[in-house]
C-alpha positions as CSV (number, residue, x, y, z in Angstrom):
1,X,-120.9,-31.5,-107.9
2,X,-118.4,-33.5,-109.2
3,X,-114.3,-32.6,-109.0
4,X,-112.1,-33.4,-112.0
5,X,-108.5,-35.0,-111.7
6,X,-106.1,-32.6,-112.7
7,X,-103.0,-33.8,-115.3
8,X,-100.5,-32.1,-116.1
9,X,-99.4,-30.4,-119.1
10,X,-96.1,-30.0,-121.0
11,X,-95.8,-26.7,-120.7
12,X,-96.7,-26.3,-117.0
13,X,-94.4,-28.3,-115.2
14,X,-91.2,-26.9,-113.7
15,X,-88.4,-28.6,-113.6
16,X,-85.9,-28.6,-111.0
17,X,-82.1,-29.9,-111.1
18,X,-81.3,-32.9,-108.5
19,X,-77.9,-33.6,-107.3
20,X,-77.0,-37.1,-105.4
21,X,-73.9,-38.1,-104.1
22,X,-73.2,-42.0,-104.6
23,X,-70.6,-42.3,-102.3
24,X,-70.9,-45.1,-100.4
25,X,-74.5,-45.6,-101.8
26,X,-76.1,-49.0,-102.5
27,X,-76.9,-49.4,-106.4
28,X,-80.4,-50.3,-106.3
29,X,-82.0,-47.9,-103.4
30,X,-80.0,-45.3,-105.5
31,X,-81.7,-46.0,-109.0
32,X,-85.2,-46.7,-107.6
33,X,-84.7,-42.9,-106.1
34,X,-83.5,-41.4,-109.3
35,X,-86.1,-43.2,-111.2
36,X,-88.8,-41.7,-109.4
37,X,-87.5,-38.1,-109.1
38,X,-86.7,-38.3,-113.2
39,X,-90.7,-39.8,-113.2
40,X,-92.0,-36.9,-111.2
41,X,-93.7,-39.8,-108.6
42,X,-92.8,-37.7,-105.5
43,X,-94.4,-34.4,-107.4
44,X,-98.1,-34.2,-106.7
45,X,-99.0,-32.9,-109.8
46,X,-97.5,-36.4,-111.4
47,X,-99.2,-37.7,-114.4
48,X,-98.7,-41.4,-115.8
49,X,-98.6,-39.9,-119.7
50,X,-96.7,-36.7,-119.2
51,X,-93.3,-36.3,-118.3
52,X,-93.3,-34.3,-114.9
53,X,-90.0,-35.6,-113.5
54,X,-87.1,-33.3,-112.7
55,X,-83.0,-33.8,-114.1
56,X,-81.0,-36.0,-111.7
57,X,-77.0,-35.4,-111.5
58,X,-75.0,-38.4,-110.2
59,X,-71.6,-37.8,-108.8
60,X,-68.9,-40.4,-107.4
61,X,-70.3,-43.4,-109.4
62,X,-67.4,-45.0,-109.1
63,X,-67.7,-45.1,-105.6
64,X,-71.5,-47.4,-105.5
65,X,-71.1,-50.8,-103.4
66,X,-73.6,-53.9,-103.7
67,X,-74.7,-55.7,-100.6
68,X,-73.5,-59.3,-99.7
69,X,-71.8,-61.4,-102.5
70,X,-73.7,-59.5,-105.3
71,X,-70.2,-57.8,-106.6
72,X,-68.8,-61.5,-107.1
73,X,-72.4,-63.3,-109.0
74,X,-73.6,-60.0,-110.9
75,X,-73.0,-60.6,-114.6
76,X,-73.9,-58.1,-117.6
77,X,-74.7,-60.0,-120.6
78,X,-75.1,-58.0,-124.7
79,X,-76.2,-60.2,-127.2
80,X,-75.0,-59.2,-131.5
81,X,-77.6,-61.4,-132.8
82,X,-75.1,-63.8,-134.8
83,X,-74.5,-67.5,-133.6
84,X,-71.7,-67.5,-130.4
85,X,-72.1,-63.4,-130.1
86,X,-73.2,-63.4,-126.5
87,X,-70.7,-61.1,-124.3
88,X,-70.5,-61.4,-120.7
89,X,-69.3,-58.9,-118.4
90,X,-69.0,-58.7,-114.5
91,X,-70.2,-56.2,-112.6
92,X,-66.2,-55.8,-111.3
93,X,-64.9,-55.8,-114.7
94,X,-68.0,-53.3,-115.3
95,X,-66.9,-50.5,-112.6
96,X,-63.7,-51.0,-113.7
97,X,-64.2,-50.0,-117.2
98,X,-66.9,-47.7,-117.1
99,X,-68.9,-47.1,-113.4
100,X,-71.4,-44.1,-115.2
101,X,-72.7,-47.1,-117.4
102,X,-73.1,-49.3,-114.6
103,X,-75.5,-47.0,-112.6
104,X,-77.1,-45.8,-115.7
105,X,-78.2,-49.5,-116.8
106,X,-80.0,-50.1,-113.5
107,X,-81.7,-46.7,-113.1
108,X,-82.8,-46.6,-117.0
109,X,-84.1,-50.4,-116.1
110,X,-86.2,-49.1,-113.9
111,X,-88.1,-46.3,-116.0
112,X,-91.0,-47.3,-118.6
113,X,-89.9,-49.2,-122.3
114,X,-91.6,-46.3,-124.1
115,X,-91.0,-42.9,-125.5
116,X,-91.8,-40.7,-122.7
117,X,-89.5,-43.9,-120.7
118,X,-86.8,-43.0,-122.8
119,X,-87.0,-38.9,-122.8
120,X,-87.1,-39.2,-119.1
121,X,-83.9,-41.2,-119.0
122,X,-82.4,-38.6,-121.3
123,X,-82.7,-36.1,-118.2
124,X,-80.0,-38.6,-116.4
125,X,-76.4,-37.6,-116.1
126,X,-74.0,-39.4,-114.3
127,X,-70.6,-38.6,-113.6
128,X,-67.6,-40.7,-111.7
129,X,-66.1,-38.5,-110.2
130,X,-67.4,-35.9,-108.2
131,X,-66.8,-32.7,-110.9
132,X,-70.2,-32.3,-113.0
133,X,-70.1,-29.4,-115.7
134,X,-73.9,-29.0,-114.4
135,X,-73.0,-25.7,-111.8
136,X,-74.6,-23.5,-113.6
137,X,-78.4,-24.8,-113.6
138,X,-77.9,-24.6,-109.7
139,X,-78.4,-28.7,-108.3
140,X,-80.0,-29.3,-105.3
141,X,-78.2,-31.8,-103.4
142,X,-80.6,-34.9,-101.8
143,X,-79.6,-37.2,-99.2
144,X,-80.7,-40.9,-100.0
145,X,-81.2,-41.8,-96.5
146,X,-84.0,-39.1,-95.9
């Protein structure tokens, strides 16, 4: 008797509403956690092709710290295609101007280069402060260190 691996369907998975304080937080152990919760890899029912992950609320961007002398080094580079169009930006100049971006960028870095990489970063909303218009779908609030 043989036992067939179960995947999940669109219609069957339920979604649930994630809320993580990033006070204090450092940037990359926060966006490898949200890339996995909006993945679904700490669901059991998670399958590779379908998108079982759950929407991830980030509050108090603003408020994310690097370790060691990665806030002074960390550069953010766009290029326009055209000869001399390469922008830099540092990561202070960065937080200062926009912090959501900041932690967006490295958690959406971390999710696939595909479609279903790019519907599951849609379920991403970060916020700098720590109002989010997201009350009424009920967040559960997650502690990083658990």
């Amino acid at each position: 008797m043989t036992k067939s691996t179960h995947y999940a369907k669109q219609g069957e998975v339920e979604r649930k509403w994630v809320l993580i304080d990033a006070e204090g937080a450092t940037l990359g152990r926060l966006a490898t956690r949200a890339a996995m919760i909006l993945r679904g890899k700490d669901k059991p029912q998670f399958t590779p092709n379908a998108d079982t992950g759950d929407f991830v609320v980030i509050i108090n961007a603003d408020k994310v710290v690097l370790t060691g002398v990665k806030a002074d080094h960390k550069s953010y580079w766009r290029y326009s295609g055209y000869l001399g169009g390469l922008k830099t930006e540092s990561y202070k100049d960065a937080m200062a101007r926009k912090p959501e971006w900041v932690v967006e960028h490295a958690i959406k870095g971390m999710l696939p280069k595909t479609t279903l990489g790019r519907k599951q970063g849609m379920k991403l909303k970060v916020y700098a402060g720590p109002e989010h218009p997201h009350q009424a779908q009920n967040p559960v609030k997650i502690d990083l260190e658990a």
